[in-house]
MARSETI-281936 format. One record per atom (N, C-alpha, C): atom name; z, y, x. Coordinates in steps of 0.05 Angstrom, whole numbers. Layout:
N
atomo; zz; yy; xx
CA; Z; Y; X
...
***
This chain:
303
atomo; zz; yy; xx
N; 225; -1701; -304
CA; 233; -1720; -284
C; 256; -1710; -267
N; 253; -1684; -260
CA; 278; -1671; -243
C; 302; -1668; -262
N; 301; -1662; -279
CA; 321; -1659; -298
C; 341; -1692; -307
N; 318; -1715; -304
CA; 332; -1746; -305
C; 353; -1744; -279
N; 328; -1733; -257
CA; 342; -1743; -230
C; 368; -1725; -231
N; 374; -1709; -236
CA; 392; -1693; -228
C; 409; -1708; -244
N; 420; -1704; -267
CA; 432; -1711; -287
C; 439; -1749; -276
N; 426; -1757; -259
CA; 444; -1783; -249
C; 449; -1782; -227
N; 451; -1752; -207
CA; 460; -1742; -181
C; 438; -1752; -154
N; 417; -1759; -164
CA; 399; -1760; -150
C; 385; -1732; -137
N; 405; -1715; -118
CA; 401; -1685; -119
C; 377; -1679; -104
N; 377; -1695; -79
CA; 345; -1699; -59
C; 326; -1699; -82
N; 315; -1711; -96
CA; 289; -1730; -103
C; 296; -1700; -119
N; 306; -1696; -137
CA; 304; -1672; -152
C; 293; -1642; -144
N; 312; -1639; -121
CA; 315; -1616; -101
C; 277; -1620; -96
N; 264; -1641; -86
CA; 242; -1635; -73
C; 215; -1633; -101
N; 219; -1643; -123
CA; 194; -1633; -145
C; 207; -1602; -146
N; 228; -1598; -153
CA; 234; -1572; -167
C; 225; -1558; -152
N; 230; -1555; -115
CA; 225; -1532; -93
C; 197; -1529; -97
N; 181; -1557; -100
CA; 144; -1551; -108
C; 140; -1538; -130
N; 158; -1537; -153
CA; 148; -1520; -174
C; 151; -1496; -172
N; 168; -1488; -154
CA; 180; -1461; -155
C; 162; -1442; -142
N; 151; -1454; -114
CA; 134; -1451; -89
C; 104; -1450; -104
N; 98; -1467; -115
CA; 74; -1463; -126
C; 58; -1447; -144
N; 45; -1433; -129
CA; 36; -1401; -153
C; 16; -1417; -169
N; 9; -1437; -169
CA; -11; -1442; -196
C; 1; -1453; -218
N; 31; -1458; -210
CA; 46; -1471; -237
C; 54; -1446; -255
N; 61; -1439; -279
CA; 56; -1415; -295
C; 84; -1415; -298
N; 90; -1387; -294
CA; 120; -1367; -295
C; 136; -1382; -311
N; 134; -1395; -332
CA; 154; -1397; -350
C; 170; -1434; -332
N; 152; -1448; -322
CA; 157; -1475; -320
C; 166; -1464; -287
N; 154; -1443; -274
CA; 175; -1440; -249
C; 197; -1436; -254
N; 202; -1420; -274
CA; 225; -1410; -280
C; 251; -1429; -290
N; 244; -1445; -307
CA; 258; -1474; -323
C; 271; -1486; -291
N; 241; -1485; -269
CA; 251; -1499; -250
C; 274; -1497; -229
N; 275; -1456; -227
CA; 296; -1455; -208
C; 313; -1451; -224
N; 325; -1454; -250
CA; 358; -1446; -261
C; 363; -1481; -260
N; 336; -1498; -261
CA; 350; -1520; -265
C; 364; -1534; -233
N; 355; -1526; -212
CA; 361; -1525; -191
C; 374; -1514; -179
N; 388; -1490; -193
CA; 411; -1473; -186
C; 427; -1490; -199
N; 431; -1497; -233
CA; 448; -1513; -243
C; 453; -1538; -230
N; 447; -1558; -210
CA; 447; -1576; -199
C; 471; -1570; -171
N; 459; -1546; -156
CA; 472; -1539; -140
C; 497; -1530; -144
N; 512; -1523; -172
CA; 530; -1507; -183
C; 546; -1534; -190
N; 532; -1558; -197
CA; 546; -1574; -202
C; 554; -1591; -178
N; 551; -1581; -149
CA; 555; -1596; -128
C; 591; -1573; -116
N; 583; -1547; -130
CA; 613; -1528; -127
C; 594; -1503; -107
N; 564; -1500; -105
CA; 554; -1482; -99
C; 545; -1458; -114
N; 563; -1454; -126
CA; 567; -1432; -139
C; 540; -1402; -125
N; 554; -1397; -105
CA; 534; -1375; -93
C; 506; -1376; -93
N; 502; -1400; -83
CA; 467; -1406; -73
C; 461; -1416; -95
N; 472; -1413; -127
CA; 465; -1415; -142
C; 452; -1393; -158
N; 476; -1373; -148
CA; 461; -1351; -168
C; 435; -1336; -151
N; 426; -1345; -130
CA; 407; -1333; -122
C; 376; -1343; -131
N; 393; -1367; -145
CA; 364; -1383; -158
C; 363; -1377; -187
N; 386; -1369; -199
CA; 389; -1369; -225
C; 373; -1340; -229
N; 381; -1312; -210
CA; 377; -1288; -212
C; 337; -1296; -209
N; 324; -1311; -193
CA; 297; -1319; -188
C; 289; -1330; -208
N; 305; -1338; -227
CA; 291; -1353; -246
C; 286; -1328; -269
N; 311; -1321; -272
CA; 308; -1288; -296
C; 287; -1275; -281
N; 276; -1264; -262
CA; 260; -1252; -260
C; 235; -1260; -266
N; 224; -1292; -262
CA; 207; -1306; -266
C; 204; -1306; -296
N; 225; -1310; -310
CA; 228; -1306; -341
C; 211; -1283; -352
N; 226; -1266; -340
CA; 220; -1240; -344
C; 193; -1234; -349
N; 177; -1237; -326
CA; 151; -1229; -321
C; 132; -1252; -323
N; 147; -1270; -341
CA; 127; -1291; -362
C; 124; -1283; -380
N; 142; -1265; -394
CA; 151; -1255; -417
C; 130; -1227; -422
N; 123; -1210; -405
CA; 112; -1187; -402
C; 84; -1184; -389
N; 81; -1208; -378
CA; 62; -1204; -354
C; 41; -1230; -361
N; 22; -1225; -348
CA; -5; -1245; -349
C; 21; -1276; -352
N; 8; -1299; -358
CA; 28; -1317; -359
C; 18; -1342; -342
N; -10; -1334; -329
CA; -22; -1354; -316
C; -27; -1378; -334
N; -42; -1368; -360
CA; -49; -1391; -382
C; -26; -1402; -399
N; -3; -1402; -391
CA; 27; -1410; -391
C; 26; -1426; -421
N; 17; -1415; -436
CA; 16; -1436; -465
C; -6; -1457; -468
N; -20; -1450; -453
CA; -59; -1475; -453
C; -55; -1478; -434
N; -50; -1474; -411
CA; -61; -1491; -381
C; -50; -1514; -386
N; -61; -1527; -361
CA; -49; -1562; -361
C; -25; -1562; -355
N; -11; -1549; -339
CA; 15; -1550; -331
C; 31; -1544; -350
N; 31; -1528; -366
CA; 53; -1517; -391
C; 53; -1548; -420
N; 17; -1554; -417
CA; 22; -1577; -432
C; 36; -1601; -414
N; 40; -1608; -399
CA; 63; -1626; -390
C; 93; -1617; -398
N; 103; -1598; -407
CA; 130; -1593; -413
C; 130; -1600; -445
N; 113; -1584; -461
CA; 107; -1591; -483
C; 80; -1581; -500
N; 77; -1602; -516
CA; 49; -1596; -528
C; 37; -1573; -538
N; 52; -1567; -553
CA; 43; -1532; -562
C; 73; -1516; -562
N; 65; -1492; -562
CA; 80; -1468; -564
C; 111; -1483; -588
N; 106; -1485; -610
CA; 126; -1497; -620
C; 145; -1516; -616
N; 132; -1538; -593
CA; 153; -1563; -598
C; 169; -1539; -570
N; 164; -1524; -549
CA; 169; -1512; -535
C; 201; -1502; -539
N; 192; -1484; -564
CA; 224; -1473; -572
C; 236; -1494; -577
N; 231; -1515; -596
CA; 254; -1535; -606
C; 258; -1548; -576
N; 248; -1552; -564
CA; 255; -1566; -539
C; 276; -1551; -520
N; 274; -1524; -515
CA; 279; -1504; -502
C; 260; -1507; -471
N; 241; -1518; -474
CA; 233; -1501; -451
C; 206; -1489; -451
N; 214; -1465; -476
CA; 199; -1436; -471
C; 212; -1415; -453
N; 196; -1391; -453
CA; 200; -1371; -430
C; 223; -1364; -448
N; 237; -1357; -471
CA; 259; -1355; -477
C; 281; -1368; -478
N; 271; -1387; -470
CA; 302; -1411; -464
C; 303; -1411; -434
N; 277; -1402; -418
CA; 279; -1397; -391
C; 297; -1374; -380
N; 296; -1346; -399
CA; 313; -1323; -401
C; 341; -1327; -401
N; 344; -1349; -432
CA; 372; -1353; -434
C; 390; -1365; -412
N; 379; -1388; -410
CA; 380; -1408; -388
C; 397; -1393; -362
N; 370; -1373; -351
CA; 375; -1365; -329
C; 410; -1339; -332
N; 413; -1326; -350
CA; 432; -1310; -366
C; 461; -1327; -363
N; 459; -1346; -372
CA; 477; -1370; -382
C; 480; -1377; -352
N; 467; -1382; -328
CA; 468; -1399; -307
C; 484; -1373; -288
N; 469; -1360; -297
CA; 486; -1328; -280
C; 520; -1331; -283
N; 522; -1337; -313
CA; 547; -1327; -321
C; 565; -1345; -309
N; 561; -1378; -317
CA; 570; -1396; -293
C; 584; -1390; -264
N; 557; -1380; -253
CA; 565; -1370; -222
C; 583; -1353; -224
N; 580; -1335; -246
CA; 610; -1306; -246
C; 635; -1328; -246
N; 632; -1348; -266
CA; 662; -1353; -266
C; 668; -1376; -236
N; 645; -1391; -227
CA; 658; -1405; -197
C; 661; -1386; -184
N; 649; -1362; -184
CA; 660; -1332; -168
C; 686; -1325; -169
N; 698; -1328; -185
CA; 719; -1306; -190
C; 715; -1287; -208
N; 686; -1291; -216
CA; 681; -1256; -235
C; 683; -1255; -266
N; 703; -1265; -277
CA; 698; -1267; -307
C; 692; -1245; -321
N; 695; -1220; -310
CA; 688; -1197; -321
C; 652; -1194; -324
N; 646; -1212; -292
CA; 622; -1207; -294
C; 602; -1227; -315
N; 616; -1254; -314
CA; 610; -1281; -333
C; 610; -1267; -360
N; 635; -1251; -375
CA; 621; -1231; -395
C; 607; -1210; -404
N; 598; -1205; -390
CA; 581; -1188; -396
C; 552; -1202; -387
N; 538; -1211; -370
CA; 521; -1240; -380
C; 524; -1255; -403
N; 542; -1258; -415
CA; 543; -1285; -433
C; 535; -1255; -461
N; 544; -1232; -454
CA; 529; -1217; -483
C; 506; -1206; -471
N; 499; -1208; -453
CA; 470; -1195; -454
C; 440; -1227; -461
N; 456; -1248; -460
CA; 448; -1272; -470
C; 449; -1281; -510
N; 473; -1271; -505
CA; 481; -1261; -534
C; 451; -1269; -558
N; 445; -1238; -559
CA; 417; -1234; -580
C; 396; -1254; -576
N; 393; -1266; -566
CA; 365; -1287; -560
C; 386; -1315; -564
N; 405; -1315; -557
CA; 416; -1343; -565
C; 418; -1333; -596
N; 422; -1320; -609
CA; 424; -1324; -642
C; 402; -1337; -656
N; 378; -1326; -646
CA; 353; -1327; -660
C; 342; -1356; -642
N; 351; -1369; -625
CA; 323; -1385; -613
C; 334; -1414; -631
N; 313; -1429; -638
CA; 315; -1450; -648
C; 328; -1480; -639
N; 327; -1481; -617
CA; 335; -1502; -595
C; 362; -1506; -589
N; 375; -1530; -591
CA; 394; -1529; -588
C; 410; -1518; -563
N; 389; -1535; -542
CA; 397; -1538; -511
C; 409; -1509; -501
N; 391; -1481; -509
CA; 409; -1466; -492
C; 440; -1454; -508
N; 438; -1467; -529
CA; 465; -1465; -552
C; 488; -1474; -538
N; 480; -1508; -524
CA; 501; -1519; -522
C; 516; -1515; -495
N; 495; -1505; -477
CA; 502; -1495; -448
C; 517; -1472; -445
N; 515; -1452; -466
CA; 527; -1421; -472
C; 554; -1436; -484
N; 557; -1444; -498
CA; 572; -1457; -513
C; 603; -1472; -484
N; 587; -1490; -466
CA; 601; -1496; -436
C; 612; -1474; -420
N; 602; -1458; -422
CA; 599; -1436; -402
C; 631; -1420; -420
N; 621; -1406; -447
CA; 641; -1390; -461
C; 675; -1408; -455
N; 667; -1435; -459
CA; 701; -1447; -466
C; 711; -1447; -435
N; 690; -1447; -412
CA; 698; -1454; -383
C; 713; -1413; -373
N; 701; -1396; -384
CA; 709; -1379; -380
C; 731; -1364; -390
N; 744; -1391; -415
CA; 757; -1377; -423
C; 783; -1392; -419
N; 781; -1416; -401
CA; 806; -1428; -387
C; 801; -1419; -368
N; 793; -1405; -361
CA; 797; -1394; -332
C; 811; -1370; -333
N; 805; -1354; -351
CA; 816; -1329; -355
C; 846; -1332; -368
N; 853; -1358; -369
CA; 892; -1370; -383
C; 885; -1360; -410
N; 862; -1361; -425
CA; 864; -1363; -459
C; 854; -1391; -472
N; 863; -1410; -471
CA; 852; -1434; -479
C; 846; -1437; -503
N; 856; -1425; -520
CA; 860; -1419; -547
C; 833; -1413; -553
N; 825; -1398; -544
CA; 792; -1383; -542
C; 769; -1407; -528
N; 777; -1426; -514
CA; 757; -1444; -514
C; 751; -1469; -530
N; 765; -1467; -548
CA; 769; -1492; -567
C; 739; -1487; -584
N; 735; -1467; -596
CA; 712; -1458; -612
C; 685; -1457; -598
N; 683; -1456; -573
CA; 655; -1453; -569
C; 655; -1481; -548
N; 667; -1495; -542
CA; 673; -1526; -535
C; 658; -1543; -558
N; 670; -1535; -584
CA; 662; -1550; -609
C; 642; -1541; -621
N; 624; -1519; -606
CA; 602; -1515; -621
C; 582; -1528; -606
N; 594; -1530; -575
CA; 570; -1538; -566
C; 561; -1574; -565
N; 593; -1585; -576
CA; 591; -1619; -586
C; 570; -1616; -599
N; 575; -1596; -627
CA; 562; -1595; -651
C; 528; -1591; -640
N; 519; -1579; -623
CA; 498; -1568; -616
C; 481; -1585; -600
N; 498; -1604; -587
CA; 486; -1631; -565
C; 483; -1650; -592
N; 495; -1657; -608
CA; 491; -1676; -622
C; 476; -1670; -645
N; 460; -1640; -655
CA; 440; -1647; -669
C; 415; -1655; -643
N; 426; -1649; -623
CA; 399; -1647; -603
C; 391; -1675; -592
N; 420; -1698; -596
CA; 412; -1722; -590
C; 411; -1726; -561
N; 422; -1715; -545
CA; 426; -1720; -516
C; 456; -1727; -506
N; 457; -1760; -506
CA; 481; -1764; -493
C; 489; -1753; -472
N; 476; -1752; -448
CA; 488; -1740; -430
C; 505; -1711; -443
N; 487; -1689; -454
CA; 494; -1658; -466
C; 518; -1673; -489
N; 522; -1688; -504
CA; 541; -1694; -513
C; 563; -1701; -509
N; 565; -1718; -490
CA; 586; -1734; -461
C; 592; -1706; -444
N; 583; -1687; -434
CA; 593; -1662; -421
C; 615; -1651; -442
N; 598; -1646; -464
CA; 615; -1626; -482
C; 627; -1637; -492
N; 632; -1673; -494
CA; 666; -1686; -503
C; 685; -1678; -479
N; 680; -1674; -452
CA; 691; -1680; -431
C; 708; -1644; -434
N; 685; -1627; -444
CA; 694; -1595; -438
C; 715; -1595; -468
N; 712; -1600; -489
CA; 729; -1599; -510
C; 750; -1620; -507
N; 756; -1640; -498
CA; 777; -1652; -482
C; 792; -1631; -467
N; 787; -1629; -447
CA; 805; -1607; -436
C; 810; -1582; -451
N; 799; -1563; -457
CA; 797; -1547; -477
C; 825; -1551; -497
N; 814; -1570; -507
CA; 838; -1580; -533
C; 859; -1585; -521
N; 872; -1607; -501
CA; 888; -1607; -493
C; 900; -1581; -473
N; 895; -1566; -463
CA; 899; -1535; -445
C; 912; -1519; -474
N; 900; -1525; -498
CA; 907; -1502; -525
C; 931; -1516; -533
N; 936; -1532; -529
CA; 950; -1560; -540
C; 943; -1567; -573
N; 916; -1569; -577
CA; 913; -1579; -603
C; 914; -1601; -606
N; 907; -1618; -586
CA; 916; -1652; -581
C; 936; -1645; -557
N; 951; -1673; -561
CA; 958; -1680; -536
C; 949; -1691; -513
N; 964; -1690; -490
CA; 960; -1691; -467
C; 944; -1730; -468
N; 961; -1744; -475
CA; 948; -1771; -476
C; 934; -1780; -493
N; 927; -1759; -516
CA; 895; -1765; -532
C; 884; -1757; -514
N; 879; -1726; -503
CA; 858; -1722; -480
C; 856; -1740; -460
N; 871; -1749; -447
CA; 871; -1767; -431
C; 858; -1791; -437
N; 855; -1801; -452
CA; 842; -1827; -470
C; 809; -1821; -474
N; 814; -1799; -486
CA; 781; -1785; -485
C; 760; -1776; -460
N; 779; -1777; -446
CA; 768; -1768; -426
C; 757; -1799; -411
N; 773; -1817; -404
CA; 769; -1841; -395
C; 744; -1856; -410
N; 749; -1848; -442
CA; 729; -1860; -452
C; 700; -1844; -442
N; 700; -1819; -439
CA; 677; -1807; -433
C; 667; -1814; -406
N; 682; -1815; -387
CA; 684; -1829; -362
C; 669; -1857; -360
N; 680; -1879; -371
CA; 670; -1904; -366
C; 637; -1897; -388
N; 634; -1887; -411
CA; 613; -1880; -421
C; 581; -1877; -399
N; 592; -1856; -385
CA; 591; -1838; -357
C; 588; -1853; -340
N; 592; -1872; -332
CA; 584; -1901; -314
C; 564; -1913; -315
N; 568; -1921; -349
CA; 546; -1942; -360
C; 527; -1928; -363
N; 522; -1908; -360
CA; 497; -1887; -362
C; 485; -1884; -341
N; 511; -1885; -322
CA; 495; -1878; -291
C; 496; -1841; -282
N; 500; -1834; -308
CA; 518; -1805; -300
C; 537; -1791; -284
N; 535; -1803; -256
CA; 556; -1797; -240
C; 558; -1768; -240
N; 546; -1754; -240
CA; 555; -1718; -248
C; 573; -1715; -259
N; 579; -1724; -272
CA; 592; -1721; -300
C; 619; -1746; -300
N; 616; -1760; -282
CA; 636; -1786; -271
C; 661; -1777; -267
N; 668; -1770; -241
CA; 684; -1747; -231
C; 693; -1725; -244
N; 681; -1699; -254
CA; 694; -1684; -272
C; 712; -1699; -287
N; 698; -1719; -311
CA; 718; -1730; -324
C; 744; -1741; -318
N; 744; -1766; -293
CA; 756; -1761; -276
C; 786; -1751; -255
N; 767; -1728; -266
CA; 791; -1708; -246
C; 810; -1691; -261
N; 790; -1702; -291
CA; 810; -1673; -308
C; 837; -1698; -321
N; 832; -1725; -317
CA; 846; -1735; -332
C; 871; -1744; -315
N; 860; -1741; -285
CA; 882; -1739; -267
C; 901; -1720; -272
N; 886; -1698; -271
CA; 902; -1663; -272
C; 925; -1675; -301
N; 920; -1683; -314
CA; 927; -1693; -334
C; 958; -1699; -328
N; 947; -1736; -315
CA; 965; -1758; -310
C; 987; -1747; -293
N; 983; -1722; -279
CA; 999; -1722; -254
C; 1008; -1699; -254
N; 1008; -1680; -277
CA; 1021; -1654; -280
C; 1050; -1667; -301
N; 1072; -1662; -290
CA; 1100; -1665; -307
C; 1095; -1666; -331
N; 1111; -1678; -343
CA; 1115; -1685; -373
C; 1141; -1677; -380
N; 1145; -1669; -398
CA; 1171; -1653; -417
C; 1193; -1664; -405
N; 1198; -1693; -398
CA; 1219; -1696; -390
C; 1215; -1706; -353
N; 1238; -1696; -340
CA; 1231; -1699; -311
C; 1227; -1727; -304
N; 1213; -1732; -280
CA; 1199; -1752; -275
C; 1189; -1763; -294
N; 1179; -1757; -316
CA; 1157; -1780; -322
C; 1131; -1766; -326
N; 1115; -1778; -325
CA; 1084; -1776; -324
C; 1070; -1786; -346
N; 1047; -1766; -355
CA; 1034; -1774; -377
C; 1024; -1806; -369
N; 1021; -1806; -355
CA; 1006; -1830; -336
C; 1020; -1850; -341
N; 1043; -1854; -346
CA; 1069; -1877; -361
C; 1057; -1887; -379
N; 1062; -1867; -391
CA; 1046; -1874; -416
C; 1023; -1888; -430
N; 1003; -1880; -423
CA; 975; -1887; -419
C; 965; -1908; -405
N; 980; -1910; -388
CA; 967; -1931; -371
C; 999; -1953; -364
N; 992; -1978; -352
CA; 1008; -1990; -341
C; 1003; -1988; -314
N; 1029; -1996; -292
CA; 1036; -2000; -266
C; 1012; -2018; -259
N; 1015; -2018; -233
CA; 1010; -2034; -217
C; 1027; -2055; -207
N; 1051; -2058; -218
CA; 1067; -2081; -208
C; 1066; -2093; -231
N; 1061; -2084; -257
CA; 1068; -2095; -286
C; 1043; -2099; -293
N; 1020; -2094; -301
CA; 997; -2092; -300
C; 988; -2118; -301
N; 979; -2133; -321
CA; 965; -2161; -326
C; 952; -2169; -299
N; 949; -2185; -276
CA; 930; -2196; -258
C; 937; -2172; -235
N; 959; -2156; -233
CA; 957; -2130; -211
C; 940; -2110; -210
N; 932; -2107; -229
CA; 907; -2088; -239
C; 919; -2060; -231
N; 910; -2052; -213
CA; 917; -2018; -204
C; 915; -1998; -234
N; 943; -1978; -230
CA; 948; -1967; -250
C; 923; -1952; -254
N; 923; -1935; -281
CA; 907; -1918; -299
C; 901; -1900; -263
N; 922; -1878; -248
CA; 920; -1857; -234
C; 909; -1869; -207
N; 911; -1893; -198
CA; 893; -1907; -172
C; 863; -1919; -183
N; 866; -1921; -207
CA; 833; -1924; -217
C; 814; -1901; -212
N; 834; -1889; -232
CA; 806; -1853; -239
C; 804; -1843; -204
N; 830; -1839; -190
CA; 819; -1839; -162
C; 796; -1854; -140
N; 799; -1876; -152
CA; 779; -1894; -126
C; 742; -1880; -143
N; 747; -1885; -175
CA; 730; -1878; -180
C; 718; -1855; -182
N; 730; -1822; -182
CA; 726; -1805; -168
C; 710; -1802; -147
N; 733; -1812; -123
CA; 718; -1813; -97
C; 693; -1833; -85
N; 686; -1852; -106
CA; 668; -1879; -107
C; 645; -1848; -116
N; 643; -1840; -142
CA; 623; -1824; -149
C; 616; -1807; -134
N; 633; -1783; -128
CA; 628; -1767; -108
C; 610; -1783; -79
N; 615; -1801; -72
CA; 608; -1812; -49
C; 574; -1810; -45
N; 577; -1832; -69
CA; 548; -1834; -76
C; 525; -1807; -74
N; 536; -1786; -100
CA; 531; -1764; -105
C; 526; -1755; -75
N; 537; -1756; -62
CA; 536; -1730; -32
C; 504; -1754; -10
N; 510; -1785; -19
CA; 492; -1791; -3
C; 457; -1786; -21
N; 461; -1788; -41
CA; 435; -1778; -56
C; 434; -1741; -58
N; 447; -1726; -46
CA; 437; -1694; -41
C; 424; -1693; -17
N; 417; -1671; -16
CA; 402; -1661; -3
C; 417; -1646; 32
N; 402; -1636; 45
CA; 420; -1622; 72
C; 438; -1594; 52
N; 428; -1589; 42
CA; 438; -1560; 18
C; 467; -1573; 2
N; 455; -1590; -10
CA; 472; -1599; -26
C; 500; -1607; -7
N; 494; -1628; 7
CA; 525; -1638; 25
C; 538; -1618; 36
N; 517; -1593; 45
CA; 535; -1569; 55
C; 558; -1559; 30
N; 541; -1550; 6
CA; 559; -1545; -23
C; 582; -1565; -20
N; 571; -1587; -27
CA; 605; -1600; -30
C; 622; -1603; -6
N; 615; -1602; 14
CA; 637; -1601; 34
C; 658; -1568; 44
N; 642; -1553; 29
CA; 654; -1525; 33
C; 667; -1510; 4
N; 659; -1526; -17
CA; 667; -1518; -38
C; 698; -1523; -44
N; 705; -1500; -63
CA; 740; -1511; -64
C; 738; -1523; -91
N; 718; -1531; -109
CA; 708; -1537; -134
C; 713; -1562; -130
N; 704; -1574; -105
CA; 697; -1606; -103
C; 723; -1617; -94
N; 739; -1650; -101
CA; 758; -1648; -90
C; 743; -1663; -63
N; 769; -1658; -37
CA; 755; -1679; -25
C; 774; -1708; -7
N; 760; -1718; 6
CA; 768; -1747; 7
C; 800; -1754; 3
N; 808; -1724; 23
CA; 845; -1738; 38
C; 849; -1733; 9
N; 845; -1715; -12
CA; 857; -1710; -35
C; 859; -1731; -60
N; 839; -1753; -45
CA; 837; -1774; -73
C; 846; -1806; -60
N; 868; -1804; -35
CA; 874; -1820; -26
C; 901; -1831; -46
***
């Protein structure tokens, strides 16, 4: 249920099951654990990078000592059977104590790179490494998979995120989760276009499509990013001076069938329409993240 809520930016209603799972010592190590990377990942997706990794680092420990330690019934109690039925559908699902490990590994590495730390984002992403080979589940495939291509436009090698962008399409779509599918078109969109394996206005097209997709879903998380990358897009120079990918792609607003505001006053209103929303469904935590974050854009910037 926290995982729906979040995933349509419902960060409150989420924020408050997850804090009871986490808080509660009768729920068993492995499903605390699922609970605070998934609530660090929520907060990371608001540009709270920091107060993320302090949940992500709580969750690996929780991992940890599910992994080694009494498990509080963790495969038979009643609580573990609400995540999944037996030990097996567990792994395929990913939420066993080893997808809780990875998870939390993978959520670390994230925070390195909204940090500044890509040195530190690698070396997480290989100590995650060995257990992502062997686990069966797609889910923590395709999130390692986000993480690798995001760290590796960050670091100015785009080239290097094309491959694990497309593994993790590949990895959402045996798993059948639009939303995990719709992210990783959004991350191999940019990706591709940053390497220049497409162009600037295929990505741009893809991205919009992922976007309005992203609407009709009710995915506002995921609204914005798209969004913003297709702005970054529309509004970075094009080979020849003054013009804009955005020409291209889109029509005026003076030319424009009925006055229909161009392609770059759309993705803006809609940006800032999502975000809006998003910040009145968080939490007191959450609106602090996006208003201090340099991740998030904010209002005067999407005027």
């Amino acid at each position: 249920m926290a995982v729906a809520l979040g995933g349509q930016g419902y960060y409150a209603a989420a924020a408050a099951e997850l804090e009871r799972l986490t808080a509660d010592p009768a729920v068993p190590l492995r499903v605390a654990a699922h609970a605070a990377v998934t609530r660090a990942a929520h907060l990371r997706q608001l540009g709270g990078h920091a107060v993320a990794r302090s949940l992500d680092a709580r969750g690996l420990r929780l991992a940890t000592a599910a992994s080694v330690g009494p498990p509080h019934g963790d495969a038979a109690d009643i609580g573990a059977a609400r995540i999944a039925t037996s030990v097996g559908s567990a792994h395929c699902d990913g939420t066993d104590v080893g997808a809780a490990r990875i998870d939390a590994l993978v959520g670390l590495a994230a925070d390195a790179v909204g940090l500044g730390d890509p040195a530190g984002a690698e070396r997480l992403l290989a100590a995650a490494a060995p257990a992502l080979a062997t686990h069966p589940s797609w889910r923590p495939a395709t999130r390692a998979g986000w993480v690798r291509a995001e760290l590796a436009l960050v670091r100015g090698t785009p080239a290097a995120a094309v491959a694990p962008a497309e593994a993790a399409l590949a990895a959402a779509g045996r798993g059948g989760s639009r939303r995990h599918v719709l992210k990783s078109r959004i991350v191999l969109a940019v990706a591709q276009s940053a390497a220049r394996v497409t162009t600037a206005e295929a990505a741009v097209t893809e991205l919009d499509a992922a976007a309005a997709e992203c609407a009709g879903l009710g995915l506002l998380p995921l609204c914005w990013p798209a969004g913003l990358a297709a702005l970054d897009l529309t509004q970075a120079p094009a080979a020849q001076p003054q013009i804009r990918i955005n020409d291209r792609v889109a029509s005026t607003a003076g030319s424009a069938p009925g006055g229909r505001p161009d392609g770059t006053t759309r993705r803006r209103h809609a940006v800032r329409v999502a975000l809006n929303v998003i910040e009145q469904r968080s939490d007191a935590v959450g609106k602090r993240q996006m208003g201090e974050s340099v991740w998030i854009p904010q209002p005067a910037t999407l005027m």
